[in-house]
N, C-alpha and C positions, 0 to 999 in steps of 0.2 A: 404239697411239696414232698410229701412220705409216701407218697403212692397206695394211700389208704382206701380211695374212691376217690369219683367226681363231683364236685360238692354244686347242686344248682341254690340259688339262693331268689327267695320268690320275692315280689316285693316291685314299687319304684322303680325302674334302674336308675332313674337320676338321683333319687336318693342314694341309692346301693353305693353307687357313684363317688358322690359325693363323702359318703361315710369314709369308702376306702383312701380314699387321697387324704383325710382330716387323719385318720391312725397308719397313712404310708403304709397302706398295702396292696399289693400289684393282683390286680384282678383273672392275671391269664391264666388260660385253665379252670376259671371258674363262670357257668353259666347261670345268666341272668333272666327270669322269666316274670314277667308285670300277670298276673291273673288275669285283668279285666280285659287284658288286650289279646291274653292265646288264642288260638285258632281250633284249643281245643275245648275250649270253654263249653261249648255247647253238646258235647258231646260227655264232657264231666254231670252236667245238667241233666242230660237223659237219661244216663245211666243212676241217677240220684231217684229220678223219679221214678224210676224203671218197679222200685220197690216200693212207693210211694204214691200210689196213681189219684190220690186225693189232696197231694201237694200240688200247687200253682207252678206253672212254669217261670214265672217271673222270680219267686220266692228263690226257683232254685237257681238258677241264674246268680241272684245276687249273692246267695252264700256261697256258691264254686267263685266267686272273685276272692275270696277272705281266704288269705296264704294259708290257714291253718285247714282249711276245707280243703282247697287246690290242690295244698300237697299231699292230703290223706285219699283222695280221690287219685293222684297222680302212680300212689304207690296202690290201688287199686286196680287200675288200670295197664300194670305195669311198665311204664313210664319211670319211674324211680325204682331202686331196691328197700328203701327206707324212709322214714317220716323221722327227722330228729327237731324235736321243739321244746317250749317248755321257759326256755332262758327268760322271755318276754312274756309268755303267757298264763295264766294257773293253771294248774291240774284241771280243774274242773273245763275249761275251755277246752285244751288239749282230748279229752276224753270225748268228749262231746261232738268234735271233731270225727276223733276216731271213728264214735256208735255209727255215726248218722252219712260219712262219708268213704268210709274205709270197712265198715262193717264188721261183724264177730266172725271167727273161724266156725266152720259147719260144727253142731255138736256143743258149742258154747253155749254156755247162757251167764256164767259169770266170769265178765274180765276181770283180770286182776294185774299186779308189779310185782317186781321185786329188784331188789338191790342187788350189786355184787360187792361182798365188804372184802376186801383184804387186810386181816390182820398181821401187824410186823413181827419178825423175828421177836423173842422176850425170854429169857432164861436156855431155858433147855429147847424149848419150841423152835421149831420152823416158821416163816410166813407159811398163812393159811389162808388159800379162801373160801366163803360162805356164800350160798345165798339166801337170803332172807326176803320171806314175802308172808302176807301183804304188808305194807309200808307206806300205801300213798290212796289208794282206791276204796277198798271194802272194810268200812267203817267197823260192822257188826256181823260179821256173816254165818251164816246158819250150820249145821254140819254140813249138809249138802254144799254149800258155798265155800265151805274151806274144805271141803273133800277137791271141789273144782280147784281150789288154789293151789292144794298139794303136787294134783297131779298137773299142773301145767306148771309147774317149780321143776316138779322132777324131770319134766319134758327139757324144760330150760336148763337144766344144771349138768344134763347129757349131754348138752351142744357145747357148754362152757368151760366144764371143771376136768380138770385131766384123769379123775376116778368116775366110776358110778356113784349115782345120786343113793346117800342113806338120808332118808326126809324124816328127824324129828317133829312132830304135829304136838306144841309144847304146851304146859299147863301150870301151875301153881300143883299139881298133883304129879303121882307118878304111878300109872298104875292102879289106881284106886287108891290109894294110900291117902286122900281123900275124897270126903261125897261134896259134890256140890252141882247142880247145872249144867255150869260153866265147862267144869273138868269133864264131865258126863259128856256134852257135846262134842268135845276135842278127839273122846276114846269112839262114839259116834264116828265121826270125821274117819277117824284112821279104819276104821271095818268099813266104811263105804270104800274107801280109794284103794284099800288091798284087794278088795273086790275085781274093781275095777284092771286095777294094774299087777296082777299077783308077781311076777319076773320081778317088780320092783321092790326095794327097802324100806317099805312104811316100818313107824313105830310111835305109839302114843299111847295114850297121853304122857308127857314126861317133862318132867323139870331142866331148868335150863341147865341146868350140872351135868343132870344125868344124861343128859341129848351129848354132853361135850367132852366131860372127864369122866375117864374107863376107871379109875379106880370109886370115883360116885357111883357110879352105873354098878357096878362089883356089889356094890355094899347094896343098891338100891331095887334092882331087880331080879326077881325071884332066878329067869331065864335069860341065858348069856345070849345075845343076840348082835346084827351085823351093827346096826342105828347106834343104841346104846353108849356112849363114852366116845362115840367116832363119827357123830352128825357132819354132815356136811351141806346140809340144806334147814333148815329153821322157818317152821312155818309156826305163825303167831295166832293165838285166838284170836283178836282181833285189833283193830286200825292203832286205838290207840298205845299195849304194848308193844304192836310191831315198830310204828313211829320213833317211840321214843329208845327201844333200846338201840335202834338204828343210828339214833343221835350221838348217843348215851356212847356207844362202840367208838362213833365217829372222833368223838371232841375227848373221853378218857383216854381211850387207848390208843389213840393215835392210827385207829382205823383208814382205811379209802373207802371210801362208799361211795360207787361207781351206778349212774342210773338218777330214779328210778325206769326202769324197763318194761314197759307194758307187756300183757301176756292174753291170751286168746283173740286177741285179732285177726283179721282175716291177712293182714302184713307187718312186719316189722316195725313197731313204732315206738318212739322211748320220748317219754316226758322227763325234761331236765328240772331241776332247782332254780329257779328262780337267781341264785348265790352260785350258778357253775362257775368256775372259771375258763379262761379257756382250753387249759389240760382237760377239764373234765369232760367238756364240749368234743376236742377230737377221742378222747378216751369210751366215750358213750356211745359216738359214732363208729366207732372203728366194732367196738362188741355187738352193737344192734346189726351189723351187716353180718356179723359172726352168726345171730339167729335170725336172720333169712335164710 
């Protein structure tokens, strides 16, 4: 009805059908497509195995019937602009999907998420928003793997955020200011992706203070720099801080955390919560078409 896109919805239609008249909602404008029955099925199939030539024709066949195959294929194909799922499915389906039907962008080797949080107005502040990755995907990842994460964050937060991307790569450390592995890896991470992206804002390793507030950052590092006290992207060592502070933001603060947004694929695809509602549903939708 808001003229955000054309929503196809895969599936049954008699089910579809039926759903809509149980929650009285008018179907026009919205197209309906059963997998098993397209006419493009076979041609989703081919190109499946096209990369695959020791997969069974039959095998693929059946998994382009499965909505979450169909439409990652679909948006392959360019047939859609977007894949939005997740609501009904896990992550790990959604993903699996993604690898095996929709495939990695050239140059990938680590996909990853990330969220978009908007924090509200509070004292003196403005609403802000962030984005925060990984969150949903890479558990443990290497420097190299959160060098990939950084830069496909910073990719992502140039389509989204009305400034340039400054990507803190954060730590329990700042700077050396401790030894550990862990923090070693992180400051790792950030000399790979400057490498890589020199034009852009890396900084790390750094504390989550120091990534956010300019007077921590003052006191905390040696050199006055752009990232410092004015993050506006937040990349996590790993799954399980990025998870939870994403929660932690979410349910204290009074946070939106919009997403998660998948990132290195070869098309736009976003894996929903499980718990969206359905604000969150066209919210997610309307930004995942933003980075197509």
């Amino acid at each position: 009805d808001e003229g955000l896109g054309r929503p196809v919805l895969l599936g049954d239609p008699d089910d579809v059908r039926r759903a809509a008249t149980a929650a009285d909602i008018d179907l026009a404008g919205i197209d309906l497509i059963d997998p098993a029955l397209s006419p493009e099925l076979g041609a989703y199939a081919h190109a499946y195995l096209a990369s695959r030539p020791n997969k069974k024709p039959g095998i693929a066949a059946r998994l382009m019937q499965k909505p979450l195959f169909f439409g990652a294929a679909m948006v392959r194909a360019g047939h859609a602009d977007a894949m939005v799922a997740g609501a009904a499915n896990t992550t790990a389906r959604v993903i699996e999907a993604g690898k095996m039907a929709l495939g990695l962008r050239p140059g990938v080797e680590t996909p990853s998420s990330f969220f978009l949080i908007t924090v509200p107005a509070r004292d003196d502040a403005p609403e802000q928003n962030l984005i925060f990755a990984d969150c949903a995907l890479t558990i443990d990842p290497t420097a190299e793997e959160l060098a990939d994460i950084a830069q496909a964050s910073a990719i992502s937060a140039a389509r989204l955020l009305p400034e340039a991307p400054r990507v803190a790569l954060l730590s329990f450390s700042t700077h050396g200011s401790a030894r550990h592995p862990a923090a070693e890896k992180v400051a790792r991470a950030t000399a790979i992706v400057r490498e890589r992206l020199p034009d852009v804002a890396f900084d790390g390793e750094l504390q989550a203070d120091t990534a956010l507030v300019e007077r921590v950052a003052v006191a905390k590092c040696r050199e006055p720099g752009v990232v410092a006290g004015w993050a506006n992207v937040l990349i996590f060592p790993d799954l399980s801080s990025g998870n939870i502070a994403c929660k932690l933001v979410q349910h204290l603060a009074g946070a939106r955390a919009i997403g998660p947004f998948c990132q290195g694929f070869a098309g736009p695809l976003c894996d929903l919560s499980r718990g969206a509602s359905v604000d969150d549903i066209v919210t997610a939708t309307a930004v995942t078409l933003v980075l197509g």
